[in-house]
C-alpha positions, 0 to 999 in steps of 0.5 A: 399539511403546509411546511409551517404546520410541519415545522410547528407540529415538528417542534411541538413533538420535540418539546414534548418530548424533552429536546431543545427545537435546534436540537431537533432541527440538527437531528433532521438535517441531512446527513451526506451518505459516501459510497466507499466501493471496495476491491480487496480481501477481508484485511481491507474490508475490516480496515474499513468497517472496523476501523476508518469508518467509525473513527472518520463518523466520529470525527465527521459527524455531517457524514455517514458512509456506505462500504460495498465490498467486492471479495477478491475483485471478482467484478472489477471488470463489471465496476470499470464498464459501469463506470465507462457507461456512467461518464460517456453519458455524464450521470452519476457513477453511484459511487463516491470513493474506490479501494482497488487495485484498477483504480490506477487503471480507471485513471489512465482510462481518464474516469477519476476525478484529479483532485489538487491540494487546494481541496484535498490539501493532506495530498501536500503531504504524499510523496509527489512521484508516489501520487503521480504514478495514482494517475488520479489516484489517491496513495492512502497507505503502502508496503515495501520490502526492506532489508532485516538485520541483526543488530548484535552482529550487524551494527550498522547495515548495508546502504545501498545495493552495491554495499549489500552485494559486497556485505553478502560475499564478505559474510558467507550463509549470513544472508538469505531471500526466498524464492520470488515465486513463493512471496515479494520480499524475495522477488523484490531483492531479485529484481532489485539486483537485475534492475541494476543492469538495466537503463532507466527506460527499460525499467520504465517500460518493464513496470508500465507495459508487458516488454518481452523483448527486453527479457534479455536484458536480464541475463547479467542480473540474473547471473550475478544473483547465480553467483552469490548462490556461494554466499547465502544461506546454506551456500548451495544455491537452495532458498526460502521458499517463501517470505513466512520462512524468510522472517523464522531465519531471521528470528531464530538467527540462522541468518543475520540479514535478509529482505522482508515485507514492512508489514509482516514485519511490524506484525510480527514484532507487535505478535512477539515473535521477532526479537528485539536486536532484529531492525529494519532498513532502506537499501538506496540507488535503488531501494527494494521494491513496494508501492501504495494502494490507491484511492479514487474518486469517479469523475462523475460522482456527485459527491466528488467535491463533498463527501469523498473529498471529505472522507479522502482527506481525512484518510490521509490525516495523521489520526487515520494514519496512524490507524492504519499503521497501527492496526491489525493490518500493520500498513505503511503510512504515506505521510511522513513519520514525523507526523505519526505517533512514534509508538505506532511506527516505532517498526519503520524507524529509519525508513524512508516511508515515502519512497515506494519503487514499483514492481515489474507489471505483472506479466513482466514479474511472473517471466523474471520468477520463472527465469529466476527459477530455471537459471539461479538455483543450484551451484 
């Protein structure tokens, strides 16, 4: 059948049919598919599913969006080596847009598409040492430990970590961290406490690459976190030991401070189980640890001027923000607050949500946790 034959009897079915022949053509044209490739446990794959996905349909409707869920990044290694392959011998990747933890790691490796304001111009939003640290990488949201507190006795909080320190010994069993090997708002404020003593080259390096030679280093930190064992709850060297029992101390009020996740934070206030005089702050000079998860665009995507592009700007939209925020997964937005519903973030008030300081890399936190364990505890 000839294209004019196709069109007349394409028209001659739509009329039959009781639709408009342009509103047959718009129906017939191509919808762009984005490949979403996602790393992570079932949160995030709801996240996407449940709620980005149909909500960025809605507001896009030129564009579908295909997620393939990896549980766990069981084949994280599988997807980089895939990806290696794709642009040493520049075809398409297969797939548009990446969530996972090795996106930074794709970056370094130089197999993400960079892109600039001038086509993802919501980046001009993102924190730019946040986006920088993405090597490539897109910040889409994030979490951070912060410091909770108890606004009947605590009217106004510690600012910085020196004041902290002071607040702590002025306040005996008033404040309390759990032990970082069982959850990251107690590593956080461990290694908030050592990172004081250290240049900032070294902690530099201890975030980028494993360093054990400057482990040493740490022996002041670490004597200064065995010194307030007096002063924490209990005052016998003896801690939470995890960050779900950080946040019952908090909410039945054996303590009046201590650091918490921003997210089982919000969760907890939306479930009704963290009273109302329990607030949040940000600690400064440094703050308490965090960091953003990352979005990526494989350097030889097809879609990675289209569709992703689309579809990453659109997650860093106030709307898709305040999705995320809002949400069962309580995430910590990466443009400002001002720009969010205040109901929505009405847990981070105050908070300096684009300031995110990384954690040690991995094999450097698991040796501070096993110091930590071996030379803090106990009086």
């Amino acid at each position: 059948m000839t294209t004019k034959k196709a069109v007349a009897v394409s028209a001659a079915i739509a009329l039959a049919l009781g639709v408009s022949t342009s509103a047959s053509h718009a129906a017939m044209a191509k919808v762009q598919t984005v490949q979403v490739y996602i790393s992570a446990d079932t949160n995030i794959q709801d996240l996407w599913v449940k709620t980005l996905v149909p909500a960025f349909k809605a507001a896009n409707p030129g564009y579908d969006v295909n997620v393939t869920f990896d549980l766990h990044g069981d084949h994280d290694a599988q997807e980089t080596a895939k990806l290696t392959a794709a642009a040493t011998l520049g075809k398409d990747a297969g797939v548009d847009l990446i969530d996972g933890g090795f996106v930074t790691t794709l970056g370094a490796a130089g197999l993400l598409f960079k892109p600039t304001v001038g086509i993802v111009p919501n980046l001009i939003d993102v924190n730019k040492t946040v986006l920088k640290a993405g090597k490539g990488g897109i910040p889409y949201r994030g979490s951070s430990v912060l410091l909770a507190y108890n606004t009947k006795n605590v009217p106004t909080p510690p600012k910085t970590l020196d004041e902290l320190l002071t607040w702590i010994k002025k306040n005996p069993g008033k404040f309390t961290y759990n032990a970082p090997s069982g959850g990251g708002s107690g590593y956080a404020f461990v290694q908030t406490v050592v990172d004081k003593y250290l240049s900032d080259a070294d902690r530099k390096t201890l975030v980028s690459s494993a360093a054990p030679e400057l482990e040493t280093k740490w022996a002041t930190g670490l004597e200064t976190l065995r010194q307030l064992n007096k002063y924490t709850y209990g005052q016998n060297g003896t801690y939470p030991a995890n960050n779900a029992e950080t946040l019952k101390d908090l909410a039945t009020g054996l303590v009046d401070m201590g650091t918490v996740w921003s997210d089982q934070f919000a969760s907890a206030v939306k479930a009704g189980t963290m009273p109302s005089n329990i607030k949040v702050a940000q600690i400064l000079n440094p703050t308490l640890t965090g960091g953003a998860s990352y979005l990526g665009i494989p350097a030889t995507s097809a879609n990675r001027n289209k569709g992703a592009r689309v579809l990453a700007n659109w997650v860093l939209s106030p709307a898709a923000q305040n999705l995320i925020v809002s949400g069962t997964l309580n995430g910590f937005p990466v443009i400002p607050l001002a720009k969010l519903d205040p109901t929505a973030t009405a847990a981070f008030t105050g908070v300096d949500i684009q300031n995110l300081r990384a954690g040690y890399l991995s094999a450097n936190a698991n040796d501070l946790k096993s110091k930590w364990a071996s030379t803090v505890p106990g009086k």
